[in-house]
N, C-alpha and C positions, 0 to 999 in steps of 0.2 A: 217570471221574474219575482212577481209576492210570494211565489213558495221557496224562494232561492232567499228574499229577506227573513223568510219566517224559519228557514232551519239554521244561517247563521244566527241569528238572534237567539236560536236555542242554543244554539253550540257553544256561543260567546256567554248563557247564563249558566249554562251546566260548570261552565269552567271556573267562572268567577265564583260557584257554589262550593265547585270542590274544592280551589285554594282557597275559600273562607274557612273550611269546614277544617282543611291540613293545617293552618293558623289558628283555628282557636285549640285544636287537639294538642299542637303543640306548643299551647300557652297555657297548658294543663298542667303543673308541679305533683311529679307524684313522689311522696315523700317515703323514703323507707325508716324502719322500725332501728333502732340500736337498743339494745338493752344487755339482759344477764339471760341465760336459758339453762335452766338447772332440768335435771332427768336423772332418772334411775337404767342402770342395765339389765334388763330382765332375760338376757340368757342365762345369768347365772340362778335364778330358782329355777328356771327351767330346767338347768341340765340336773340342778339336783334332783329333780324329781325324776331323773331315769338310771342318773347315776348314784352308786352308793356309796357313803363316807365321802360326799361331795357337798361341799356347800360357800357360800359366800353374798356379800354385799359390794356391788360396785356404785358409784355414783358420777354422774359426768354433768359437764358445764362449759360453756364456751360464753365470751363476752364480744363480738363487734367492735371490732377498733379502728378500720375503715373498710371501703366499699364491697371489697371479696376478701375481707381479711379476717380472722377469731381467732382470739388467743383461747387457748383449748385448755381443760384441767381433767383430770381423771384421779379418784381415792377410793380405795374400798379396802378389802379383807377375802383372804380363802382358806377354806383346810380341806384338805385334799388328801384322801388317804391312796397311794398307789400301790396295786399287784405289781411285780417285776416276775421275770422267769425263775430269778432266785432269792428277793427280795422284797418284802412289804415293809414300807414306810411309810408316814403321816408327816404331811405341811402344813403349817398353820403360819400366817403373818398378812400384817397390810403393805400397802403400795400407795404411791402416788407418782403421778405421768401430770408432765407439763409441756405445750408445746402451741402449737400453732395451726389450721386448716387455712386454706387456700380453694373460696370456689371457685369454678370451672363453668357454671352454667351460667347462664344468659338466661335470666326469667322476663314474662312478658310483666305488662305495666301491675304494681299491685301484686305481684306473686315474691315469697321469701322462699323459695326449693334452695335444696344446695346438692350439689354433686363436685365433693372435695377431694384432694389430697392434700396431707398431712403431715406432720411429724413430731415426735414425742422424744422426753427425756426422761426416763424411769428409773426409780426408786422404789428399791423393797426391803423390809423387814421384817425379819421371819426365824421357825424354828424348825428341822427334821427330828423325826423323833424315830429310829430304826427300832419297828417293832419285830422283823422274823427277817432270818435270813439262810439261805441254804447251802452250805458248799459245792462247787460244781466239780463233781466226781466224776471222772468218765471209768467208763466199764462198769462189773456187775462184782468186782469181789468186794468193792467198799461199799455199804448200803448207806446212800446220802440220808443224812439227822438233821432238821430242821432246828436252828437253834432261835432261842425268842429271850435279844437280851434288853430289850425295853429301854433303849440307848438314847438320849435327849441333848441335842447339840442347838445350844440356844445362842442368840445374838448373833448372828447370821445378815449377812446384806447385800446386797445383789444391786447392778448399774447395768442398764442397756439403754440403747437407742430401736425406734422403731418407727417407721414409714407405713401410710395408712392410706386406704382408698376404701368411701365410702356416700353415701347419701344422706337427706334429710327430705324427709314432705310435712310439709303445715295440710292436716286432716282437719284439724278445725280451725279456729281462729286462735293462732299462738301456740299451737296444742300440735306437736312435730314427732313423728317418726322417725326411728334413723336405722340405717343397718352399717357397716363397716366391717374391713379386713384387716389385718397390719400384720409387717413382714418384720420381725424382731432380729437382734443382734446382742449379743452379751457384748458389755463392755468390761466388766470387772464383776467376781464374783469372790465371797469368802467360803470355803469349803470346807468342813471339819477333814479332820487327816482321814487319810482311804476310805472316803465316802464322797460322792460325786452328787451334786446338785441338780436332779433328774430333774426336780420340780420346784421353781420359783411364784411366789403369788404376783399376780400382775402380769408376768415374763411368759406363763405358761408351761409348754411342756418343753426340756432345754435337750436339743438335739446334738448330736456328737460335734459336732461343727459350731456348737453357740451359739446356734439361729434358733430360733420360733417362731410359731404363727399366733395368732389370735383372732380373734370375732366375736360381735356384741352388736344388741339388740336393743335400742333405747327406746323410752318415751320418758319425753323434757317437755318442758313449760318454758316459755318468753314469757319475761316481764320487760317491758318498754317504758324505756328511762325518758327517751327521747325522738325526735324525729327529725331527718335530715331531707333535707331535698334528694334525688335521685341523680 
């Protein structure tokens, strides 16, 4: 009968231990971070470093407006020289994307991850500049001539929409990785007369259908304006 008092009496402190222990955990306020998070795109030095007559600066930034919500911005610049099978021309102009991310992920106490979907409104301004082009002759009695008429079609502007799935990890304290995809759409484009708009800065590469794709590589910085309860 004393060993029957003495393992209730355990059982009855273990319990009172651990709803103490569930009451003060959950009388713990864990506050999360709002602020601005600016970053740079570093796929674009990268890719120029493999690709030639490639280059650009992107910059991105998202601001915290409530719980799973950031208002998104994207700006930068490309010039972009492409080969075609009968055609080489060079892209040059900026861009700006404004829109929204949406996370998805459920972090533990104290963690800012994000695993978002997205969406953007794009804007570009830009120039082609038709440096060679070849006539597509079939057969062998006409011998195709490369002509190189150095042709500049400037004031140029481009509107798409585009939808985006991507992540975010805090490696250090504020200090976030990010990677991302986005499925692009032309909305409206200005095209000089019989010349088609292969390539838009921002929009990427523009396929027969006015779709594109994109991907990008950040590292952002948070600065923390304020702090909200959880």
């Amino acid at each position: 009968m004393k060993q029957l008092h003495i393992l209730l009496f355990s059982i009855s402190l273990l319990v009172s231990s651990t709803v103490y222990s569930q009451q003060k955990q959950d009388s713990i306020v864990i506050k999360q971070k709002y602020g601005i998070r600016l970053g740079v795109d570093l796929s674009k030095p990268i890719i120029s470093i493999f690709e030639d007559g490639t280059k650009g600066l992107g910059l991105v930034g998202d601001i915290r407006v409530l719980r799973n919500y950031y208002a998104a911005f994207e700006m930068g610049f490309d010039e972009k020289t492409t080969n075609e099978d009968y055609l080489n021309f060079t892209t040059k102009g900026s861009y700006i994307k404004a829109g929204f991310n949406y996370n998805a992920y459920k972090n533990w106490a104290g963690m800012n991850n994000e695993i978002y979907v997205g969406v953007r409104y794009g804007l570009s301004f830009f120039n082609q500049t038709l440096n060679s082009y070849t006539p597509n002759v079939k057969g062998t009695y006409f011998i195709p001539t490369t002509f190189e008429p150095n042709t500049e079609f400037n004031d140029l502007t481009a509107q798409w929409v585009e939808f985006l799935f991507g992540m975010k990890v805090e490696t250090f304290n504020n200090l976030y990785l990010g990677v991302s995809v986005s499925f692009n759409n032309m909305i409206n484009t200005e095209e000089p007369e019989n010349f088609k708009n292969l390539y838009v800065p921002g929009f990427n590469r523009v396929f027969l259908n006015n779709a594109g794709v994109g991907f990008n590589y950040t590292l952002s910085y948070l600065i923390p304006i304020i702090k909200k309860n959880n």
